[in-house]
PAZAPA-4460 file (N, C-alpha, C; in steps of 0.05 Angstrom, whole numbers, plus 32768, in hexadecimal, padded with zeros to 4 digits):
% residues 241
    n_x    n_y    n_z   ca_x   ca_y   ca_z    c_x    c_y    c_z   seq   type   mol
   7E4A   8019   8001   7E4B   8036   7FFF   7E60   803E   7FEB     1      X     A
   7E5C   804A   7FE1   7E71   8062   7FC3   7E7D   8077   7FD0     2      X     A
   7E9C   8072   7FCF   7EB2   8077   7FD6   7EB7   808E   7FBF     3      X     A
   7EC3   80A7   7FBF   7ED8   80B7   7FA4   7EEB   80C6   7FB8     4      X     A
   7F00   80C9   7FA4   7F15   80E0   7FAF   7F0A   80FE   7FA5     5      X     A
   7F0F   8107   7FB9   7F03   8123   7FB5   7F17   8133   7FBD     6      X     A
   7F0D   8159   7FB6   7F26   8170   7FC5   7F16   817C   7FD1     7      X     A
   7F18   8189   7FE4   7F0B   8197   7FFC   7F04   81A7   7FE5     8      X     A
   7EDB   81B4   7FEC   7ED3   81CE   7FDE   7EC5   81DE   7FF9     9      X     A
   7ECB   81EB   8013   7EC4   81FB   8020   7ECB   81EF   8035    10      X     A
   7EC4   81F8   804C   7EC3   81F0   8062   7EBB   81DB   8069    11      X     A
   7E9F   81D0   8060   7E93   81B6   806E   7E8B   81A7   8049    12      X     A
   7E98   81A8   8037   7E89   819D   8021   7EAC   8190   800F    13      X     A
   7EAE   817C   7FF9   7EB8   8176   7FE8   7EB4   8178   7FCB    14      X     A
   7EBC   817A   7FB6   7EB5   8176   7FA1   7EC7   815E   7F96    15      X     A
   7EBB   814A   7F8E   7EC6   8132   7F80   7ED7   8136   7F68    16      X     A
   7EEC   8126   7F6A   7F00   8129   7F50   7EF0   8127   7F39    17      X     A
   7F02   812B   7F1A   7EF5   812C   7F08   7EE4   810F   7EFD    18      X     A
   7EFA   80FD   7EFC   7EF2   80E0   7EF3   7EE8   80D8   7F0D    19      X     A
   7EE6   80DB   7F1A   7ED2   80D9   7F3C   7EB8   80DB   7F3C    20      X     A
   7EB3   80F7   7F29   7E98   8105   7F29   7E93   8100   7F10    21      X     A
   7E9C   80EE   7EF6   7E91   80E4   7ED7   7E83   80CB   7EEC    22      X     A
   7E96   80BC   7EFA   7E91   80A3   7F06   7E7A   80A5   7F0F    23      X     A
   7E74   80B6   7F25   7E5B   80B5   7F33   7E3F   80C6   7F30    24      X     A
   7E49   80D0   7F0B   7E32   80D4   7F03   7E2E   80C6   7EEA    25      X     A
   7E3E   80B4   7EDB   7E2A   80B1   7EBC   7E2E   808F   7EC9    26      X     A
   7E45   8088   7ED7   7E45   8068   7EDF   7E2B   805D   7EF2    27      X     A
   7E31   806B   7F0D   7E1E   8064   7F23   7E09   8076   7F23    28      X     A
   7E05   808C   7F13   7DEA   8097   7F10   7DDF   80A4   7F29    29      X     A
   7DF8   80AC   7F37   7DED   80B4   7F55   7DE5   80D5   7F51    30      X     A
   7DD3   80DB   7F6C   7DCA   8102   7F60   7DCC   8108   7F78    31      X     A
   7DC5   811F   7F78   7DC3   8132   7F99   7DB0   8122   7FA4    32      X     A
   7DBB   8124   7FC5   7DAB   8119   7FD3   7DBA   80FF   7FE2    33      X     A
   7DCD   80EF   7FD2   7DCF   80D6   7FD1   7DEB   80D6   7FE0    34      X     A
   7DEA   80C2   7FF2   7DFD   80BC   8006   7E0E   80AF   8000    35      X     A
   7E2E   80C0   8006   7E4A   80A9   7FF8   7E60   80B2   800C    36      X     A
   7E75   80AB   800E   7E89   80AF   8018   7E9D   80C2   800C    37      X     A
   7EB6   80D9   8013   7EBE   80E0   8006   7EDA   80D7   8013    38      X     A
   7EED   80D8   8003   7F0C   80D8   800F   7F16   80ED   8006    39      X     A
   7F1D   80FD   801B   7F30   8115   801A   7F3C   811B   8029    40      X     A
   7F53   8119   8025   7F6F   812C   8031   7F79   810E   8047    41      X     A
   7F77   80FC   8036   7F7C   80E3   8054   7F67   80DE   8065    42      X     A
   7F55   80EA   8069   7F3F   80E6   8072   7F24   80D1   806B    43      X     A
   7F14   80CC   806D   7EF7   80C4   8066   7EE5   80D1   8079    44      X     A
   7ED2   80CD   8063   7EB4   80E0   8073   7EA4   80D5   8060    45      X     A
   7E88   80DA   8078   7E6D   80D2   8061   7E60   80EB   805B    46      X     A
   7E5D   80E8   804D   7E58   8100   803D   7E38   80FD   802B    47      X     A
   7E2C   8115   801F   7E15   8119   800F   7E1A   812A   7FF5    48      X     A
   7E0D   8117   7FDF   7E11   8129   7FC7   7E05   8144   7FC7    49      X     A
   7E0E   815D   7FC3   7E06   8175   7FC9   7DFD   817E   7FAE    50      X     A
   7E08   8178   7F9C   7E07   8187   7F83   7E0E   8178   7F63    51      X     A
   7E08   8175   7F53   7E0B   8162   7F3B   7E13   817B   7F2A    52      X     A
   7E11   8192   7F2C   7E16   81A6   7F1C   7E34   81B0   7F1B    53      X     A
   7E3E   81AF   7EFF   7E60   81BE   7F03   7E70   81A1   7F13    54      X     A
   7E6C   818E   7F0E   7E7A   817D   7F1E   7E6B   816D   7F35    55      X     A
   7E75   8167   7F42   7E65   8151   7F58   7E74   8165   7F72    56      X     A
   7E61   816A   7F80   7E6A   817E   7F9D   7E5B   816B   7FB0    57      X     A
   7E6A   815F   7FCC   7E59   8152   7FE2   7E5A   815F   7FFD    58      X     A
   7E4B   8165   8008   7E47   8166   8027   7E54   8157   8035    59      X     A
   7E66   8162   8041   7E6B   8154   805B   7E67   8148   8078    60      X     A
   7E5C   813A   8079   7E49   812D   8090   7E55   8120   80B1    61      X     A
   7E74   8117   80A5   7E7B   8116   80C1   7E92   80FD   80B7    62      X     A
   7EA6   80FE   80C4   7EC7   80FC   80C9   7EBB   80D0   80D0    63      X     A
   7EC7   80C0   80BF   7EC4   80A6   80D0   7EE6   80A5   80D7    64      X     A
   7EE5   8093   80E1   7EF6   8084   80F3   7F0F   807D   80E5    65      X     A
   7F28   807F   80EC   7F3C   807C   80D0   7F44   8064   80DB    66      X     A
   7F3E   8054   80BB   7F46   8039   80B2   7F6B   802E   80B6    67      X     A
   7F74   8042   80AD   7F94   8040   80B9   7F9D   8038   80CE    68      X     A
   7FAC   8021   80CE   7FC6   800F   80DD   7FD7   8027   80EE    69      X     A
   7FE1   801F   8107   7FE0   8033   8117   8002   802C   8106    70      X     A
   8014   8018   80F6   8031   801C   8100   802E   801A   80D2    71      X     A
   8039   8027   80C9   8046   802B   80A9   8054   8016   80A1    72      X     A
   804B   8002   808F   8056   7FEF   808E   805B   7FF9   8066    73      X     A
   8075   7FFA   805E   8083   8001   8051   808F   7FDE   803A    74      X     A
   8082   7FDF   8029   8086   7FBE   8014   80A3   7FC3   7FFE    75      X     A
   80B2   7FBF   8000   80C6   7FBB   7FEE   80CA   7F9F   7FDC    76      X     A
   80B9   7F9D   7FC5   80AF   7F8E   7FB9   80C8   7F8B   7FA4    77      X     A
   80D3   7F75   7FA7   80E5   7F67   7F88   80D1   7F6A   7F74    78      X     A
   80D7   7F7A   7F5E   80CF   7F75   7F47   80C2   7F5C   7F3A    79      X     A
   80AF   7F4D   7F3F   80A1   7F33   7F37   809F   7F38   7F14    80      X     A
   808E   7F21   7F09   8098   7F14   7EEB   8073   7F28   7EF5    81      X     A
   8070   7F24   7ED0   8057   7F2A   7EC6   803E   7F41   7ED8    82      X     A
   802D   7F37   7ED8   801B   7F53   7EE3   801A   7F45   7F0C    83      X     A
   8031   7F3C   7F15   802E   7F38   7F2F   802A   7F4F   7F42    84      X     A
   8038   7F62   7F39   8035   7F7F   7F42   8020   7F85   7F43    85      X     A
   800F   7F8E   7F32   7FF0   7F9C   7F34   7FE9   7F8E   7F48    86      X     A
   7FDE   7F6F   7F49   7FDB   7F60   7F63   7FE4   7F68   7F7F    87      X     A
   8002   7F69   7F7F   800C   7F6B   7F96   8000   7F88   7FA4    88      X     A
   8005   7FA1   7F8F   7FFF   7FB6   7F9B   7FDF   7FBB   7FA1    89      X     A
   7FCE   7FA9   7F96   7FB5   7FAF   7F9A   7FAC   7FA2   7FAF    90      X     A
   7FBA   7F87   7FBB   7FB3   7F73   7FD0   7FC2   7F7E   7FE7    91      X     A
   7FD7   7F8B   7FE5   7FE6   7F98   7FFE   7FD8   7FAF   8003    92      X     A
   7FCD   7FC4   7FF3   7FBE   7FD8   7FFC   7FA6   7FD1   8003    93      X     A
   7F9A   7FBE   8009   7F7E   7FB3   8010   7F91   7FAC   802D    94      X     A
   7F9D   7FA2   802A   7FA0   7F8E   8041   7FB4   7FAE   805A    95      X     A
   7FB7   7FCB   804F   7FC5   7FD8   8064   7FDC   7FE5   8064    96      X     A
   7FE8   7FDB   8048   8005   7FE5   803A   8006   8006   803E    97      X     A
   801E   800D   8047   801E   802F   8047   802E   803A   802C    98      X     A
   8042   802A   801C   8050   8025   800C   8057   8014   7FFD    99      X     A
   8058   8018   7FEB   8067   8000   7FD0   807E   800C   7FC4   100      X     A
   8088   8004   7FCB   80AA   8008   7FBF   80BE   7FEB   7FAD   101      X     A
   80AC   7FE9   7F8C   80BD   7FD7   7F7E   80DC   7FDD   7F7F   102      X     A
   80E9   7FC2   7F83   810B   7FC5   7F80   8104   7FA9   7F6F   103      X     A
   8124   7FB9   7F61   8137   7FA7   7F55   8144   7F9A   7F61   104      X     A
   8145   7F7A   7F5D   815A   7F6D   7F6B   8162   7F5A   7F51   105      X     A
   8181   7F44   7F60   818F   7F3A   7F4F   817B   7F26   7F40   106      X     A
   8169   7F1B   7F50   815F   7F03   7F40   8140   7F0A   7F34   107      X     A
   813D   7F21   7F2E   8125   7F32   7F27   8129   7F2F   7F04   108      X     A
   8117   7F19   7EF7   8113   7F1E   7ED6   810F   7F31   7ED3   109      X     A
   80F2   7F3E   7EDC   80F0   7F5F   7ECF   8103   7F6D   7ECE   110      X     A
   810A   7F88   7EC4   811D   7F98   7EBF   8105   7FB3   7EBF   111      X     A
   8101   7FCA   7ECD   80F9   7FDF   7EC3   8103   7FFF   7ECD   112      X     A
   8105   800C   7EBA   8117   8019   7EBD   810B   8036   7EB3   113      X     A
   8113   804B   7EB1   810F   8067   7E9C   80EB   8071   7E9F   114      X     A
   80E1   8070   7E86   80C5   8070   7E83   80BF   8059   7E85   115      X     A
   80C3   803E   7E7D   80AE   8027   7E87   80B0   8020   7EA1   116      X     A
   80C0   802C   7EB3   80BD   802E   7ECF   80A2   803C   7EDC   117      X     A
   80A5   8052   7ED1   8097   8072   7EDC   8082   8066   7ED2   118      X     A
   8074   8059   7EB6   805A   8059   7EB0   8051   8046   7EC1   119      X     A
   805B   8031   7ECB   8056   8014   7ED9   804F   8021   7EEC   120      X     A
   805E   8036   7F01   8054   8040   7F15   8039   8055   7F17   121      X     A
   8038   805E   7F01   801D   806E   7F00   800E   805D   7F04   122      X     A
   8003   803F   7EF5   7FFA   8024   7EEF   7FEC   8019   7F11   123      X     A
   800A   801D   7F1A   800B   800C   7F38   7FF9   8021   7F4B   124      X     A
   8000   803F   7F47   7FF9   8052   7F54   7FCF   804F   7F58   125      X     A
   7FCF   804E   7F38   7FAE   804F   7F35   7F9E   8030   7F44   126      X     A
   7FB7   801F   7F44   7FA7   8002   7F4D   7FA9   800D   7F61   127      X     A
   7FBC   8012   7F7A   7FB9   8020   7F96   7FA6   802F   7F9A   128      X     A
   7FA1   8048   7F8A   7F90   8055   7F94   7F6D   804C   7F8C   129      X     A
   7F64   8034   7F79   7F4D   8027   7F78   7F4B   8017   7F93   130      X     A
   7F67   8002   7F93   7F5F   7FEF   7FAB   7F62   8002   7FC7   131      X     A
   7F69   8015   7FD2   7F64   8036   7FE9   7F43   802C   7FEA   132      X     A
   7F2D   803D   7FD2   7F20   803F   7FCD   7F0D   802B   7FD4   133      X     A
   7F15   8017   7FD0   7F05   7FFD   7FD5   7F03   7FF3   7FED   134      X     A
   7F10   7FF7   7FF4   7F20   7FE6   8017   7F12   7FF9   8027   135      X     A
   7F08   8019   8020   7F09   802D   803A   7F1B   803A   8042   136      X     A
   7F2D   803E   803C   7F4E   8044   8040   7F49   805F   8034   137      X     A
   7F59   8077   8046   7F57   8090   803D   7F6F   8093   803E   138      X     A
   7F84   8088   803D   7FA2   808A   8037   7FA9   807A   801D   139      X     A
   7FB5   807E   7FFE   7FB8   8072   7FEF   7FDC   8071   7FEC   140      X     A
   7FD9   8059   7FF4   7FF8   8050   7FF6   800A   805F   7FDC   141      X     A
   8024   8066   7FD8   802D   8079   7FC8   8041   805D   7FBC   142      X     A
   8035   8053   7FA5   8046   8045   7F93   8066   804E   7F82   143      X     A
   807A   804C   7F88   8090   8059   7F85   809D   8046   7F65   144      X     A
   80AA   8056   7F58   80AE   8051   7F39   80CA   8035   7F44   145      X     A
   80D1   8027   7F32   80EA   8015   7F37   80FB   8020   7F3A   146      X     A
   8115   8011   7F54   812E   801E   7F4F   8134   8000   7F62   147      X     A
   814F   800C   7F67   8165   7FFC   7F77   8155   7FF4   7F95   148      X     A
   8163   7FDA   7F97   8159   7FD8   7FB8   8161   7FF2   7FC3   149      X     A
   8177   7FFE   7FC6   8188   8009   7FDC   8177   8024   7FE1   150      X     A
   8171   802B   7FC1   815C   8047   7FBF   813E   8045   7FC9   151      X     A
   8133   802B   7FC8   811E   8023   7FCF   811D   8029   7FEE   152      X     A
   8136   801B   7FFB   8134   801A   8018   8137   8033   8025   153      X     A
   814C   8046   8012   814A   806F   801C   8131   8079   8022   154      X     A
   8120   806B   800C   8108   8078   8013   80F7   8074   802A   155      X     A
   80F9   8063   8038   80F2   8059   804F   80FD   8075   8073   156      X     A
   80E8   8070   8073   80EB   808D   8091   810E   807A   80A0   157      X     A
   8123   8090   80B0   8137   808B   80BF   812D   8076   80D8   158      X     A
   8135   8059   80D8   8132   8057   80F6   811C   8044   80ED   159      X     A
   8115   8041   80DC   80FD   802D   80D0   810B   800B   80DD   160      X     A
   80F0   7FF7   80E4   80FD   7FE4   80EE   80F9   7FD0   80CD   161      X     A
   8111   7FC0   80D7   8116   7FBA   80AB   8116   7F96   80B4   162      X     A
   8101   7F92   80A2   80FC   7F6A   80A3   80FA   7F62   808B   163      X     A
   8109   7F4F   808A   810C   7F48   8073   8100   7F19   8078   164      X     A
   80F0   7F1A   8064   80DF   7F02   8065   80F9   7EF4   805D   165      X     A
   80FA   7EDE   8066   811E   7ED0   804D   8119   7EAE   8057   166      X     A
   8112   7E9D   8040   810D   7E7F   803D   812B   7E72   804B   167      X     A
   8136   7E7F   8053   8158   7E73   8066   8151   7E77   807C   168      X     A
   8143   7E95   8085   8141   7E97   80AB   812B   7E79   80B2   169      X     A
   8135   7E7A   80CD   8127   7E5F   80D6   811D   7E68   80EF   170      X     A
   8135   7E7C   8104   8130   7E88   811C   8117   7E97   811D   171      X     A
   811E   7EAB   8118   810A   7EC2   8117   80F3   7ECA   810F   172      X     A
   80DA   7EC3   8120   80C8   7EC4   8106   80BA   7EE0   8107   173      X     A
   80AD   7EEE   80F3   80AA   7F09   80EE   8089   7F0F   8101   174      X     A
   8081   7F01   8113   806C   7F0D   8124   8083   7F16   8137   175      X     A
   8092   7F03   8140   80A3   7F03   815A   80B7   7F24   8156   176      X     A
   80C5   7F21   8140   80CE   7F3E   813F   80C1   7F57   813C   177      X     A
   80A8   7F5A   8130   8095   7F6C   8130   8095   7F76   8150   178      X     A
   808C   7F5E   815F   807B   7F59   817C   8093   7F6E   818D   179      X     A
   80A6   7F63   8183   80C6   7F6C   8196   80CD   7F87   8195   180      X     A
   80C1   7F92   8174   80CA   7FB4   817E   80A7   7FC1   8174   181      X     A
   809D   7FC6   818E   8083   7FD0   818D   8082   7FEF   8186   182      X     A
   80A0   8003   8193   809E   801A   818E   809D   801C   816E   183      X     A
   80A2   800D   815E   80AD   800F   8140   8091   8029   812B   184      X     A
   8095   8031   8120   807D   8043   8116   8078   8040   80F7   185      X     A
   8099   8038   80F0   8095   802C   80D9   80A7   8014   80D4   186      X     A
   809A   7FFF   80C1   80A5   7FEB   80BC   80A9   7FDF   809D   187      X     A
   80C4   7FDE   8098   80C7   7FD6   807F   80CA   7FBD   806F   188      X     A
   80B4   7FAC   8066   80BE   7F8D   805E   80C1   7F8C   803F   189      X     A
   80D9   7F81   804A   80E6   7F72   8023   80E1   7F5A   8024   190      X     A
   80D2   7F62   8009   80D1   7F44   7FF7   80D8   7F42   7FD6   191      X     A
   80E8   7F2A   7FE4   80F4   7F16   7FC7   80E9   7F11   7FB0   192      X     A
   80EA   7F19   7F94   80EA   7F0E   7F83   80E5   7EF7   7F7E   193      X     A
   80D3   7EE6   7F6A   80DB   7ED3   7F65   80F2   7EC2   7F62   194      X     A
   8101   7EB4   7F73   8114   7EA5   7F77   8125   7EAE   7F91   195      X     A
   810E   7EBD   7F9E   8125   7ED0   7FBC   8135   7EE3   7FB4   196      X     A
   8140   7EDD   7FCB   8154   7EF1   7FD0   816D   7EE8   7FD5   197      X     A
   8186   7EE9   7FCF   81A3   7ED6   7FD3   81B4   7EE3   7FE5   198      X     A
   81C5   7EDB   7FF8   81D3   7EDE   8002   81E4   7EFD   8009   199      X     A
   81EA   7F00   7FEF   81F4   7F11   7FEB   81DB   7F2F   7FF2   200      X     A
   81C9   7F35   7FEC   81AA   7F41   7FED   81A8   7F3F   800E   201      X     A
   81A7   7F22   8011   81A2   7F2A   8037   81BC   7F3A   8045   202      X     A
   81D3   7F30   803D   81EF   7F42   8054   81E6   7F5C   8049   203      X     A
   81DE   7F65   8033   81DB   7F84   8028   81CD   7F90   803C   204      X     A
   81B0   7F80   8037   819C   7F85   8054   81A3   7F8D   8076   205      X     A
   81B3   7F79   8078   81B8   7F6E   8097   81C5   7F88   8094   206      X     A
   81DB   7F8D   8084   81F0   7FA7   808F   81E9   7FBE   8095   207      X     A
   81C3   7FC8   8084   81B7   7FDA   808A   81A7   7FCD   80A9   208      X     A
   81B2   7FC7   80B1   819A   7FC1   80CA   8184   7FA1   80CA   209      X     A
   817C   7F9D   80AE   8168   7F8B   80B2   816C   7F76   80C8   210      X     A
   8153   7F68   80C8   814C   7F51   80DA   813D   7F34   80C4   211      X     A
   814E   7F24   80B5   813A   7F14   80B0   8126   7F05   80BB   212      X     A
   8118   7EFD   80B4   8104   7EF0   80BF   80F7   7EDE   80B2   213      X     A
   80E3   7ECA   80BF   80D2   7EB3   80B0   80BC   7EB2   80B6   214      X     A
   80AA   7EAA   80A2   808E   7EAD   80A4   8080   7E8E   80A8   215      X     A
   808E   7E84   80A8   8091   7E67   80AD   8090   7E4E   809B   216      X     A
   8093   7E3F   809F   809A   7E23   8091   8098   7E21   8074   217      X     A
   8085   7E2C   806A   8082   7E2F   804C   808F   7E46   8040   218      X     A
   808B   7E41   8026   809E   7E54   8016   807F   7E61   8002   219      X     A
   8083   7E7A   800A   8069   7E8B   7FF0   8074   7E8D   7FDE   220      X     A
   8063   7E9A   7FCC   8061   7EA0   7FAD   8070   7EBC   7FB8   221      X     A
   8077   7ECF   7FA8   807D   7EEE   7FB1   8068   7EF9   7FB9   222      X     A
   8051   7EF5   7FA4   8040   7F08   7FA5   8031   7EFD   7FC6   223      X     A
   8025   7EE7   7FC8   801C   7EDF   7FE1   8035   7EE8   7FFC   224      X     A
   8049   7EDF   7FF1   805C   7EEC   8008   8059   7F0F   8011   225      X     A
   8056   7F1A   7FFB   8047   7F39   8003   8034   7F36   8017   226      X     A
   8023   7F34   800C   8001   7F38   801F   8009   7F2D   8037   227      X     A
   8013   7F18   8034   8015   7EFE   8050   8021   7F0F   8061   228      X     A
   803B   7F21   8058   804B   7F27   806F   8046   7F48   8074   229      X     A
   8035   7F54   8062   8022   7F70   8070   800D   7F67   8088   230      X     A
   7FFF   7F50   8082   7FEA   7F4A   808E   7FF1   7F41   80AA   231      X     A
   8007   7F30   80AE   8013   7F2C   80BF   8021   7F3B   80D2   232      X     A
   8030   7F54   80C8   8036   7F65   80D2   8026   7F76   80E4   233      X     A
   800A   7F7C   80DB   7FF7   7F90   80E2   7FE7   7F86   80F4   234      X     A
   7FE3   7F69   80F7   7FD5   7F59   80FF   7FE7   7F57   811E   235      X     A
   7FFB   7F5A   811F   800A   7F56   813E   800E   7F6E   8143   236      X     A
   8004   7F81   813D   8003   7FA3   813E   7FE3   7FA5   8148   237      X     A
   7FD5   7F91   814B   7FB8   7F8B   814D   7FAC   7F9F   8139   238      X     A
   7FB4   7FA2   8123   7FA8   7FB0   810C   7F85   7F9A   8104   239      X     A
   7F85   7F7F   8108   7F74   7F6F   8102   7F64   7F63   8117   240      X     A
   7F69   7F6F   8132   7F55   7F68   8143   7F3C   7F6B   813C   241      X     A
***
């Protein structure tokens, strides 16, 4: 089924965005009549093409079921080398991500900063809201421009429970802390850079509250360490029953 982002046009109808409605008329060749999904306002619905005229307008047919994780799981991603990013944010929003929030840390090669920050995030923004689109997801995770861990972590709701994945914890492993605070509504996991995270990065952590944790015996790539530890998270939230 063909998914677009649309803006409410009446009471019971949509009209599809602009590159929404080029898409689903000169690409897929679709016309009135023809049955697609719309996403609007956080929502999904199935919907009917109403109109090909002045734009793409659809009928609204009826409200499905929202795809959304009952607890906000919030990614504070170390800046990775080369295009690891597009990946990360496109495999974490498939997999349930509410947020992407790149930080800078000490052992982070990249550097971005000013405008090559801000454009990267427009970049990251559009892979989020394709992989939304794809997955069924009527929430498109809000990809946030680079800054400092510390600013990364402000952004995060008060009272957020904070895990941090770390190749040193041995105790704790991150189903078991999840499992332990069920009221939690939102949850924030940092991940390391290529080469981790050092010592100094975790007491920073711990003094805001965190909880390290281990995902067990092996050591991931960053980017696998992403997905692994959204999936994981949501998954003892019975997000994947």
């Amino acid at each position: 089924m063909h998914r677009f982002f649309a803006e409410r046009y009446g009471e019971n109808a949509a009209r599809l965005l602009p590159e929404e409605a080029r898409h689903a008329l000169t690409v897929l060749r679709l016309r009135e009549g023809d049955a697609v999904q719309v996403i609007l306002e956080e929502h999904l619905f199935d919907a009917r093409i109403q109109s090909v005229q002045d734009g793409v307008t659809a009928e609204l047919l009826s409200a499905l079921p929202s795809p959304e994780p009952s607890v906000r799981v919030w990614l504070v991603q170390g800046l990775p080398k080369a295009d690891k990013m597009d990946w990360i944010v496109q495999k974490c929003t498939e997999a349930g991500a509410y947020a992407v929030l790149p930080a800078a840390m000490p052992r982070c090669v990249v550097r971005l900063s000013g405008k090559d920050g801000e454009k990267k995030a427009e970049r990251w923004q559009r892979i989020a809201a394709e992989a939304a689109k794809q997955s069924g997801r009527a929430h498109v995770p809000e990809v946030f421009a680079p800054g400092s861990l510390e600013n990364a972590l402000a952004r995060a709701p008060e009272g957020s429970l904070l895990l941090v994945p770390w190749e040193e914890e041995r105790a704790l492993p991150l189903r078991r802390a999840v499992s332990e605070h069920p009221d939690a509504k939102d949850i924030v996991l940092v991940i390391g850079p290529e080469g981790g995270m050092g010592e100094e990065e975790i007491s920073f952590l711990k003094a805001r509250g965190a909880l390290p944790v281990t995902m067990g015996p092996r050591i991931f790539r960053t980017e696998t360490a992403a997905v692994a530890a959204v999936i994981l998270t949501l998954s003892v939230r019975g997000d994947y029953d």
